[in-house]
C-alpha positions in Angstrom: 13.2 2.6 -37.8 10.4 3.2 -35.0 12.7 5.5 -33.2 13.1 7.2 -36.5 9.5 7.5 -37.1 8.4 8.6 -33.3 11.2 11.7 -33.4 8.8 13.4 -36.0 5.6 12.5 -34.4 4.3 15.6 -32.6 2.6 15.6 -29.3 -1.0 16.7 -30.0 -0.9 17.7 -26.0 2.0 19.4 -25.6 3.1 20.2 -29.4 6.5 18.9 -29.4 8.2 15.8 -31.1 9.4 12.6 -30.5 5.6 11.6 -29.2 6.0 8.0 -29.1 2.9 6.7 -28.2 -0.2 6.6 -30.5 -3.8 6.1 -30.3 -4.8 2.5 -31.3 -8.1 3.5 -32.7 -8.2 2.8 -36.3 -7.6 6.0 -38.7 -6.5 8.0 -35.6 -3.3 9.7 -36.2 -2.9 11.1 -32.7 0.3 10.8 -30.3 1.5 11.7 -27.0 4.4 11.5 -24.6 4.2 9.6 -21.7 4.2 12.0 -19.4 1.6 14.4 -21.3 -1.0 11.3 -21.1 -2.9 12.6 -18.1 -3.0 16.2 -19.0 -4.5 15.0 -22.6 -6.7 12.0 -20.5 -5.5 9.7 -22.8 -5.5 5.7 -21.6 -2.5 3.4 -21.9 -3.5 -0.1 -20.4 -0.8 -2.1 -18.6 -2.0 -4.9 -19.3 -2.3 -7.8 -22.3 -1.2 -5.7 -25.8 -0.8 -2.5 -23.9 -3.0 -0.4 -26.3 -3.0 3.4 -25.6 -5.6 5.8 -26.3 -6.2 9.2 -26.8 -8.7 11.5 -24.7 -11.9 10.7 -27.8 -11.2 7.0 -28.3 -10.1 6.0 -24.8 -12.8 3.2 -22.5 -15.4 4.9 -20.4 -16.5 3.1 -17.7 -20.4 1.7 -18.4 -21.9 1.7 -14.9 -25.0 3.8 -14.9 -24.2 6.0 -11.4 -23.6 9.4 -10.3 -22.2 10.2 -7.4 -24.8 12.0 -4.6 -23.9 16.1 -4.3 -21.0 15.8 -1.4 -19.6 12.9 -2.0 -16.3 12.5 -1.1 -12.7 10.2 -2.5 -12.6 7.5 -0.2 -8.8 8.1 0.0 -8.1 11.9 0.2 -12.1 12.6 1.4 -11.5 15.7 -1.1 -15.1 16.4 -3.0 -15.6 14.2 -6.5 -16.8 15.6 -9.7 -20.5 16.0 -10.1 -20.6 13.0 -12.7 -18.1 9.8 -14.1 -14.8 11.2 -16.1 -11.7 10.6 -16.6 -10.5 12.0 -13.3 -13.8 10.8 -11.3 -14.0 6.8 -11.2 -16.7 4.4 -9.2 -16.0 1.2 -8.3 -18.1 -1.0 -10.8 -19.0 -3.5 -8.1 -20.7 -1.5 -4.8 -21.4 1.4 -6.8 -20.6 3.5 -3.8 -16.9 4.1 -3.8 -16.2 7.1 -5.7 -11.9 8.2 -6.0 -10.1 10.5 -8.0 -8.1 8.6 -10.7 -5.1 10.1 -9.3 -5.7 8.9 -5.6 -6.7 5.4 -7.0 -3.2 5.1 -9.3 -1.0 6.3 -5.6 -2.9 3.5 -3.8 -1.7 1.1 -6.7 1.4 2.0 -6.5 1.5 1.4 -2.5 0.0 -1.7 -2.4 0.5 -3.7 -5.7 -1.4 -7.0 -7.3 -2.0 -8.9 -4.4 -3.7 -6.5 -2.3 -5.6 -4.1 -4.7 -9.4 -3.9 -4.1 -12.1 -1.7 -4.0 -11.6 -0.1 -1.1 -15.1 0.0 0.3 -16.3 -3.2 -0.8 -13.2 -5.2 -1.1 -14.4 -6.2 -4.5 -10.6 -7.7 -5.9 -11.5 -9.9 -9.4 -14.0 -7.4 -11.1 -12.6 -4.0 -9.6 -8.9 -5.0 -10.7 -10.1 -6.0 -14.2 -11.9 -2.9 -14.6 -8.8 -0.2 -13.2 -6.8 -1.8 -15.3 -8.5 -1.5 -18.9 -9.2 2.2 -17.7 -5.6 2.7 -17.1 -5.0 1.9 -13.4 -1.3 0.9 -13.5 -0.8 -2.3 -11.0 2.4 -3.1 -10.3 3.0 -7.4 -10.6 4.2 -7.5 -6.8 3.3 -7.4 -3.1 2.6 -4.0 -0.8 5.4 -1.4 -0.8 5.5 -1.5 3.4 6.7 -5.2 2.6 10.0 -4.5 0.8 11.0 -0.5 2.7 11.1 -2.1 5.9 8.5 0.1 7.2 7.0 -3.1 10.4 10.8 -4.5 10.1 10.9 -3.8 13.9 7.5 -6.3 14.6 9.5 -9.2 14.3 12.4 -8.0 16.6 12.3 -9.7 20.0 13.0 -7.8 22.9 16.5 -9.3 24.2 17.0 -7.2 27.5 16.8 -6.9 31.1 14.0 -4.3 32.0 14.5 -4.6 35.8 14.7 -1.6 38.3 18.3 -3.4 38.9 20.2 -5.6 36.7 22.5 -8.1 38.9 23.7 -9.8 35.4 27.5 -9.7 35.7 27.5 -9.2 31.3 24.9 -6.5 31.3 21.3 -6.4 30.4 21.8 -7.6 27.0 23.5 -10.7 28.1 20.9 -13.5 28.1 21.4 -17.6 29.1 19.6 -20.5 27.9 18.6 -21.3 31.9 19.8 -20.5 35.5 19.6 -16.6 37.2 20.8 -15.1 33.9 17.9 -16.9 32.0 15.9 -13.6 30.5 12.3 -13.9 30.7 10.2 -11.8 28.5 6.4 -11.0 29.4 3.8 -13.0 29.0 1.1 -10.7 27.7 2.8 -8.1 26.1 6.9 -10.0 25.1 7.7 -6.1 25.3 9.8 -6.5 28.4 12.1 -9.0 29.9 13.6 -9.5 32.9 16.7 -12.2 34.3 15.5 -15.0 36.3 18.1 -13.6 39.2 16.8 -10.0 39.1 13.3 -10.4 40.3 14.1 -13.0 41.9 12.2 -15.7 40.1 12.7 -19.7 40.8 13.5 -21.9 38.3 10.3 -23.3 38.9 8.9 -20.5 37.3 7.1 -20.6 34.0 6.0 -17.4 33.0 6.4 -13.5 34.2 4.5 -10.6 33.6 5.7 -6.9 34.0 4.9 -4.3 36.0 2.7 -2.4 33.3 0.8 -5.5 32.3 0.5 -7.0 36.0 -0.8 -3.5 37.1 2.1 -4.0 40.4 4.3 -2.3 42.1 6.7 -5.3 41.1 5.8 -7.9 38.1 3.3 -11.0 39.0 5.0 -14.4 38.9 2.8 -17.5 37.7 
């Protein structure tokens, strides 16, 4: 039946039908699609009931600030609007950060729940609460970088030989638990190793440090 109902509810941005969201404001009769919500500002909070709004009836944020002439979105450092809107936000906290509404949501979207915060004064609590009831979507879940694999390669240890010569009869890959073919890794940076047998290290010897790091012709042993 609400299907039914929303395919002859018209848009009042865009005209056509099947708008199936509608303003929550009592005796408004306005609806919208989805994806006509920004170019009509309407609101739709992702959050608790989920209550959309139209462009008249949607929250306004209630800090008393405008932004200085020049200021610039702390995330694309493209010039602000001249005053609060619905594209123009402030964080509610400093007072200082100022962001387009669409630079704020793509930041959301990156870095989810855990890590959303103003980003000037790291405000978390009252900045979160107050994105969200003006229509900040947040996804429920950590930073994008930790799921695309994007620092995968950080916790790779380096597993090879990085000597002028390898002697290893297996190659530089090959690496034993001790003796000559033992593969040492450096000791202030771990970003290159070397076999016991090709620099010609003791077994005695507890640490190595490459060339780069040792600032050597040939690595410094310790």
């Amino acid at each position: 039946l609400r299907g039914l109902l929303c395919s002859f509810q018209h848009c009042f941005v865009c005209g056509e039908s099947g708008a199936s969201i509608s303003c929550r404001e009592l005796g408004c009769d306005r609806s919208f699609h989805l994806p006509c919500a920004i170019e009509g500002e309407c609101v739709t909070q992702f959050f608790g009931l989920c209550r959309s709004f139209c462009w008249q009836h949607r929250p306004e944020q209630a800090v008393e600030v405008s932004p200085e002439e020049g200021t610039t979105c702390l995330i694309c450092l493209d010039l602000v609007g001249d005053r609060k809107s619905y594209s123009t936000m402030v964080c509610p906290a400093c007072k200082h950060a100022w962001f387009h509404r669409g630079c704020i949501q793509t930041q959301a979207f990156h870095v989810g729940f855990s890590h959303f915060y103003c980003p000037h004064c790291q405000n978390d609590y009252r900045f979160l609460m107050e994105m969200l009831t003006m229509g900040i979507r947040v996804p429920k879940r950590g930073p994008s970088w930790e799921y695309d694999g994007a620092y995968e390669e950080l916790y790779d240890r380096h597993s090879r030989c990085d000597a002028r010569q390898c002697f290893c009869p297996g190659g530089r890959e090959q690496a034993e638990e001790e003796g000559p073919w033992q593969l040492l890794l450096c000791c202030s940076c771990a970003a290159e190793g070397t076999h016991r047998g090709c620099s010609i290290l003791r077994n005695s010897t507890a640490s190595w440090e490459c060339d780069g790091c040792a600032g050597l012709g040939t690595g410094k042993r310790q």
